[in-house]
N, C-alpha and C positions, 0 to 999 in steps of 0.2 A: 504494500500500500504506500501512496508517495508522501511525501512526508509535505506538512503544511505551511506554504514559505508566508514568514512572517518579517520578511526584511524589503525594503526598499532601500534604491541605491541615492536618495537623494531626500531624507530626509530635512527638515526646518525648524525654525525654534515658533510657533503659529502664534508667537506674542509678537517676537524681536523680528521675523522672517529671515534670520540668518542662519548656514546651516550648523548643526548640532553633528557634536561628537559622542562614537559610543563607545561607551565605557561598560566597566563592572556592572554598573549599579542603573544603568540602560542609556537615556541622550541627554547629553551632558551642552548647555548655552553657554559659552562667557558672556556673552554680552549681556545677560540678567540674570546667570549665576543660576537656574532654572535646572532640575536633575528631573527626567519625565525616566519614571521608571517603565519597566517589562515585566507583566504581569500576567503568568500562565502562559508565556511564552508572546504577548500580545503586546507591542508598545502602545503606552497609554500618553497623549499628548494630550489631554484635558486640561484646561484651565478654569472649569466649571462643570457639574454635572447638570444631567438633565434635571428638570424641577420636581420629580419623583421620589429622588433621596438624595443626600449627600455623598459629595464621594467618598467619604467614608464608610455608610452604609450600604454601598454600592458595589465595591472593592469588597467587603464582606460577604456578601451575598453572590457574589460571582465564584469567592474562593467556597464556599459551600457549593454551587454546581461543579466547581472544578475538579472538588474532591468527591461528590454524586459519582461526578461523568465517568470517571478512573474503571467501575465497572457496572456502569448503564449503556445501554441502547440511547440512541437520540431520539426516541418517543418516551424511553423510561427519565430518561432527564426532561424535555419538557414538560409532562405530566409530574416532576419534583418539582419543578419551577413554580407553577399553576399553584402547586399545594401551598407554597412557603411566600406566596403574595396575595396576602389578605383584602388588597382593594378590586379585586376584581374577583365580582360575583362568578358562581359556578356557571350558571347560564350562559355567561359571556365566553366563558376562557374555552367552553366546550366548544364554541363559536370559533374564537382565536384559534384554537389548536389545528380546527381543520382549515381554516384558510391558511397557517402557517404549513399543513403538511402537500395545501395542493399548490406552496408557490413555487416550488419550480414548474410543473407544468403550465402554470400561469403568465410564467417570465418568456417560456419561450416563444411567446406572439410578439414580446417587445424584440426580445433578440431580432427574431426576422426583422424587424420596421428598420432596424438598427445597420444594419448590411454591414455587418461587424468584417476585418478583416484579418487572418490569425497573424500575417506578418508584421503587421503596423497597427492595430488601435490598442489603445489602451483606454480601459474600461474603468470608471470608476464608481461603482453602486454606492451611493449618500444614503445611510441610515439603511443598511446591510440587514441587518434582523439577524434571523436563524439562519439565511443565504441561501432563498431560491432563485434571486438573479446569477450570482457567482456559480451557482450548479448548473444552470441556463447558458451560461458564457463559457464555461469553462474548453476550452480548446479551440475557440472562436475568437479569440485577441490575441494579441502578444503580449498584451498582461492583465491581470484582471485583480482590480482592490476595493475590499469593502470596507466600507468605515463604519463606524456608531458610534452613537455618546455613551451609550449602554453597553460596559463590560460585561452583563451580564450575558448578554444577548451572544453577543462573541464569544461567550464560552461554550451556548451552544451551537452555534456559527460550527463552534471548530469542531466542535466532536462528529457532527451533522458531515461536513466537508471529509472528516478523517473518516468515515462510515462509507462515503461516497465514492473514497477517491483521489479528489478532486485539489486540485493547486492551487490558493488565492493568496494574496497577500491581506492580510488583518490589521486596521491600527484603529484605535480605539481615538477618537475625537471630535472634537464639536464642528459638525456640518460646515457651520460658521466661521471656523476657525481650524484650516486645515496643515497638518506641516508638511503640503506640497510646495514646489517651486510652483508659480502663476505661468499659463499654457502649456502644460506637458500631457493633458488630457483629450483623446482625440473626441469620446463619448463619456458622457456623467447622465446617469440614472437615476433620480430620486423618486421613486416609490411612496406613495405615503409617507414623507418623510415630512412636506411643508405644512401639515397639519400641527408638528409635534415641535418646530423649532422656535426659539425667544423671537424671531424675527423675517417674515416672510420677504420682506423686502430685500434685505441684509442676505438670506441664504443665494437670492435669484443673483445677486452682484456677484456672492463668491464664487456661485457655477461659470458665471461668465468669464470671470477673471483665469479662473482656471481653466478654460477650457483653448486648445488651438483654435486658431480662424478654422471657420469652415466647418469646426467640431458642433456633435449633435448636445443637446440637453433632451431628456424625456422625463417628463413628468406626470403621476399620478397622483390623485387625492381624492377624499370623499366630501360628495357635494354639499354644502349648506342648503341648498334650495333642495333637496328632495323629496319628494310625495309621499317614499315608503320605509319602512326602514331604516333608519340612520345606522351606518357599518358599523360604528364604535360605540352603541346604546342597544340598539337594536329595537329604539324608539318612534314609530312613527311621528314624520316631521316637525321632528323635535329642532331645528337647525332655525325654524319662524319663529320661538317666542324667545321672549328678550333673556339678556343673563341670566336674571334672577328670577324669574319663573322656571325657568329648564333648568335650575339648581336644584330648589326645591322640587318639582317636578323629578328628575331623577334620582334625588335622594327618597323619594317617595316612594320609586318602583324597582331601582335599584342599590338602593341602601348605602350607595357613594354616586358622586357624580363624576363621571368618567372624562367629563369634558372640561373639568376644572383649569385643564392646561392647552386644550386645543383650540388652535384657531380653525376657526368656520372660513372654510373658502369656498367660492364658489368659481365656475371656467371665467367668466365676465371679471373677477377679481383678478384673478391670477393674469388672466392675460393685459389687465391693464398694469401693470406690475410689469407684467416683460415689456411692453412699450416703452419703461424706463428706461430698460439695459440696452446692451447691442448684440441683444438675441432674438432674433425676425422667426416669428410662432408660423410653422409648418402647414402644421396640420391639430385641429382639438377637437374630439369625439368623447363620446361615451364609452368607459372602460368599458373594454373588452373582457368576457370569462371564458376560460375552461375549467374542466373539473377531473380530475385524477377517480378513477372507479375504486369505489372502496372507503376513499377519505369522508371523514362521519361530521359532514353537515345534517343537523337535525332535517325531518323529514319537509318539516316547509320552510327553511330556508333552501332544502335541494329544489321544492315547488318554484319558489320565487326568482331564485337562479335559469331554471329550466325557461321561465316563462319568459326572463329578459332575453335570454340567447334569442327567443323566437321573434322578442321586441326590433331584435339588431339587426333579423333579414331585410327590413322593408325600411326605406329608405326616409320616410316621411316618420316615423316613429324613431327611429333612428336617431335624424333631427332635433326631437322635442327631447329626448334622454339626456342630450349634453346638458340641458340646461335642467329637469326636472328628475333623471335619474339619481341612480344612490352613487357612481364614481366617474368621475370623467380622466382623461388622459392628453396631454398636450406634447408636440413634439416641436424643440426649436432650434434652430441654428443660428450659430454665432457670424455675426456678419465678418465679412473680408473688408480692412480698411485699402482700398485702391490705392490712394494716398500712399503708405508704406513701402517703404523700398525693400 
């Protein structure tokens, strides 16, 4: 089984942007004296965690999966995962589980859009997860790295990849704040990731900045306007009423509110957002689904699934999804300054 590369050859200091030395004790700044250590084998360049827990409970809680994982399955570690995080109701995680076990089959409609190429792209999946894009890419770039602000998530990332096979590079860091050099990125992928960051404006700048001319950005997210379902509640159009009734509201029915940290976007948002940057929007549709036979979506979310696939034949339905469905999908490219020599 090939072993899981966790190095890159150009790493940065994502405060100072100078680059870092490795040492003993993992990437070592002078220029702010900064030591980002290597944790389960994963360099960790945070300089904040997600809003979830601190990096210290974080770091914690990953070395308990890391110690799980030693002799679990990558189902018997997510199902530890699920158990030892208390804010997300059972209902939900049973939810979670199987859209996390059917995302690589899921990734591989983006890969195609993508026209990856194994000699020259290089792949960068923003806010990685478990890694069903990097299992989706794998031998389709010439390099492929997933990031997240969540250690935790990367410990199953890695066991998941080690189970599979599969070769990615892993660094643990804020979306926002990456220690890449700026353009060495042919394609950047973010997945449901601009739901979950401090800053949606701020994440679309950094995709651009890192990306080469010409280089693709894909994006997905779950819609604020949608009619049924909300992905991350699993509340009917819960994303219309205002903060503080869909607080209490889903502390009502779900005895935590899930959405305490997410931003609500919707395709009209987002893409007035990339009008900002120097990223010219493709193409923007209604997420696309497939579904892995076997992965244990409850029986009417497989109905509700079954019935959008039929939604996305016709063309005129199609249409109305981007905007009232439950996820949509944006694809953009960085523009080429002519100007430049």
């Amino acid at each position: 089984m090939p072993e899981i590369d966790h190095k890159h050859e150009a790493y940065i200091c994502p405060v100072c942007r100078v680059s870092v030395t490795h040492t003993d004790d993992g990437y070592h700044c002078s220029t702010c004296d900064r030591t980002y250590p290597v944790l389960f084998g994963i360099p960790d360049f945070r300089i904040r965690s997600d809003r979830y827990l601190t990096l210290e409970q974080e770091r914690e809680k990953a070395g308990k999966l890391h110690v799980f994982g030693k002799t679990a399955t990558f189902t018997e570690l997510l199902d530890f995962y699920y158990s030892i995080t208390d804010d997300v109701p059972d209902e939900l995680a049973i939810r979670y589980k199987a859209y996390i076990k059917n995302a690589p089959r899921q990734a591989d409609l983006t890969v195609k859009d993508l026209s990856l190429s194994s000699d020259k792209d290089v792949l960068l999946d923003m806010g990685c997860g478990a890694g069903g894009m990097l299992m989706a890419a794998a031998g389709q770039c010439r390099t492929v790295i997933g990031v997240d602000i969540a250690l935790r998530w990367l410990v199953i990332c890695q066991k998941r990849l080690a189970e599979s096979g599969v070769n990615a590079t892993l660094v643990c860091a804020d979306a926002e704040a990456l220690p890449f050099e700026y353009g060495k990125m042919t394609r950047i992928v973010a997945g449901d990731v601009v739901e979950h960051v401090y800053d949606p404006t701020h994440l679309l700048e950094v995709c651009e900045k890192h990306l080469m001319p010409a280089g693709r950005l894909w994006i997905s997210a779950s819609n604020r306007y949608c009619l049924g379902p909300n992905a991350l509640t699993r509340v009917w159009w819960i994303g219309f009423f205002p903060r503080s009734v869909r607080t209490r509201l889903l502390k009502k029915l779900r005895g935590v509110d899930s959405l305490r940290y997410i931003n609500l976007v919707s395709p009209g948002y987002l893409e007035r957002l990339l009008g900002k940057t120097g990223l010219h929007v493709l193409h923007t549709g209604p997420r696309r689904v497939t579904l892995i036979q076997g992965v244990d979506y409850p029986p009417l979310d497989r109905m509700l699934i079954y019935f959008y696939q039929l939604m996305l034949k016709f063309r005129l339905l199609s249409r109305i999804l981007i905007w009232v469905g439950p996820a949509f999908e944006i694809t953009t490219e960085k523009m080429v300054d002519r100007n430049a020599p």
